[in-house]
C-alpha angles and dihedrals in degrees: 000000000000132000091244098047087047090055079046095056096045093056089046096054100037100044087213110191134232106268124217107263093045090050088052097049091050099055095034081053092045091052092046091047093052095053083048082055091051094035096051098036072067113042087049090051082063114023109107099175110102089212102057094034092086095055090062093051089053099037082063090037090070095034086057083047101044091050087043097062088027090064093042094056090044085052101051092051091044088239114149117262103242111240096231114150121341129182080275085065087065144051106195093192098055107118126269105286091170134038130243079253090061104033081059098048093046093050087056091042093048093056097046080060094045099047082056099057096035090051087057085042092066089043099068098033125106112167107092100227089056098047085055098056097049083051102053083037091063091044085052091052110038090053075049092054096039099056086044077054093053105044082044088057091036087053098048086238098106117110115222112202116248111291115229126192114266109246126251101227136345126269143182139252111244116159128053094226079083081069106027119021091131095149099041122114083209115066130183119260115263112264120229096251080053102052086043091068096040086057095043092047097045088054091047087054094042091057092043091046097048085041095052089039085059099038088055095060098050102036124116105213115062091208091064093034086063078053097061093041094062100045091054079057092051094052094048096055089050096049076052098050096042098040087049090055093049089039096047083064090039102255118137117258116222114257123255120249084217082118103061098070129100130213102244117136101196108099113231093203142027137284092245101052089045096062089033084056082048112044088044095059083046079056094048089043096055084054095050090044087049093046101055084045101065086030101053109084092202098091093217094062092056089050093056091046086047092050098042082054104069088043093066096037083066091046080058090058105053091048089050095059089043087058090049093054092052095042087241094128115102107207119237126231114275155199115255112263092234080176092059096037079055095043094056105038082062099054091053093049084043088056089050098051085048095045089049094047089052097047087048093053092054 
């Protein structure tokens, strides 16, 4: 017998329920992969390069998948299949809004992101039939990422992080201004852990800044529309702040995508996919913030991704209250709420007691 079937027999006979944290990561994937239906039936309604086209084709190829297996397990558990996107969150015939250029570099971006939360997602899977999927799923997604890799190289349209001088020997770190020389006209230079933050960090914001910029001209509701509007000013303060950082050493700072969007006005998907696309890269934002953080070593430059953090933790949650008051919001999977179970099994023995010592009295 095989190592697989054994894993398959155990989980038969055991009937070992989804924990947790593997029930999250599968409706927070099928949620994800749905949007990636909507989002590539798009972009290969408009995509005219030969080259890229296939990305497209194999970027849904693995969302189909993905929602495929995902329902099966949830079945199975008779767990509720989560709503997502459906064909109603796209309109395949709306004009271009972005161009070939940037349907290529946000495929390569998406699955960076991607190849981040499905390797924590092995990590804290234990049935065996979950574990499986997220790691054929990473192997899905990193040949993805390798052949977007490829056709943007092959473009010319790739962006190499800055190159530094390999050093000539190794040293030592003695004195504490390396960590905290916050007042000193002098700073250390950036170390290469730190510019590569910087660089990862200013391309994130470059993609959510030309996303939200189109999304703003082709949104229904104004009020998300003014959303959208001042997160594209959010993302653009912090490209500032960071390129500066990088350009004030002499370092290049990334380009931005501003110019690879159109000027339709006719909104190729919903209002709802296009906050939940948003508020999930401000997600994705707030981790990459908290990560350089506790990764930089100059002490100024954890205390500005500390402090942009909370900025955009409070943009969140303004999107997420937005997406309440539409009924946009899918709710999670959740613990049972054992205070409000208690609460209200004493009221009803409350009401009893009323109700017989009424009925004594009379």
């Amino acid at each position: 017998m095989t190592n697989t079937n054994k894993d398959e027999k155990v989980l038969t006979e055991h009937k070992i329920p989804l924990t947790a944290s593997e029930m999250g990561f599968l409706w927070t994937q099928y949620l994800n992969d749905s949007l990636a239906v909507c989002v590539m039936k798009y972009f290969k309604s408009i995509c005219e390069d030969k080259e890229i086209l296939p990305l497209i084709e194999n970027s849904l190829s693995i969302a189909e998948n993905d929602i495929k297996i995902i329902t099966e397990i949830f079945t199975k558990e008779n767990h509720p299949i989560p709503i997502g996107f459906t064909d109603e969150d796209v309109n395949v015939n709306a004009p271009r809004l972005f161009s070939d250029t940037f349907i290529l570099m946000y495929i390569q971006k998406l699955e960076i992101i991607a190849m981040a939360s499905i390797g924590v997602a092995i990590g804290v899977s234990a049935r065996s039939d979950v574990s499986n999927f997220f790691r054929n799923l990473l192997i899905s997604v990193s040949e993805l990422h390798d052949k977007a890799r490829k056709v943007m190289l092959s473009k010319g349209v790739y962006v190499r992080s800055a190159q530094i001088p390999s050093p000539d020997k190794v040293d030592f770190i003695d004195k504490q201004g390396f960590l905290f020389d916050f007042l000193g006209s002098h700073k250390r230079p950036l170390t290469a852990i730190e510019i590569t933050h910087l660089f990862i960090n200013i391309q994130t914001n470059a993609m959510g800044k030309a996303l939200m910029m189109a999304f703003a001209q082709v949104c229904k509701n104004e009020d998300i529309r003014q959303f959208f509007v001042e997160g594209k000013g959010i993302s653009n303060k912090h490209i500032k702040k960071f390129g500066s950082t990088l350009t004030n050493e002499d370092i290049p700072a990334p380009m931005s995508w501003d110019s690879h969007v159109t000027d339709s006005t006719v909104s190729p998907f919903s209002d709802k996919l296009m906050m939940f696309h948003t508020t999930t890269l401000i997600a994705v934002g707030i981790g990459n913030y908290g990560t350089a953080a506790g990764t930089c070593q100059r002490m100024d430059l954890s205390a500005t991704y500390t402090r942009l953090s909370a900025e955009i933790a409070l943009f969140a949650e303004d999107g997420a209250n937005i997406m309440i008051k539409h009924a946009f919001l899918e709710e999670p999977p959740k613990a049972i709420d054992h205070k409000a179970l208690f609460k209200k099994r004493s009221s009803v023995l409350y009401e009893r007691v009323q109700k017989r010592n009424i009925n004594e009295e009379t």
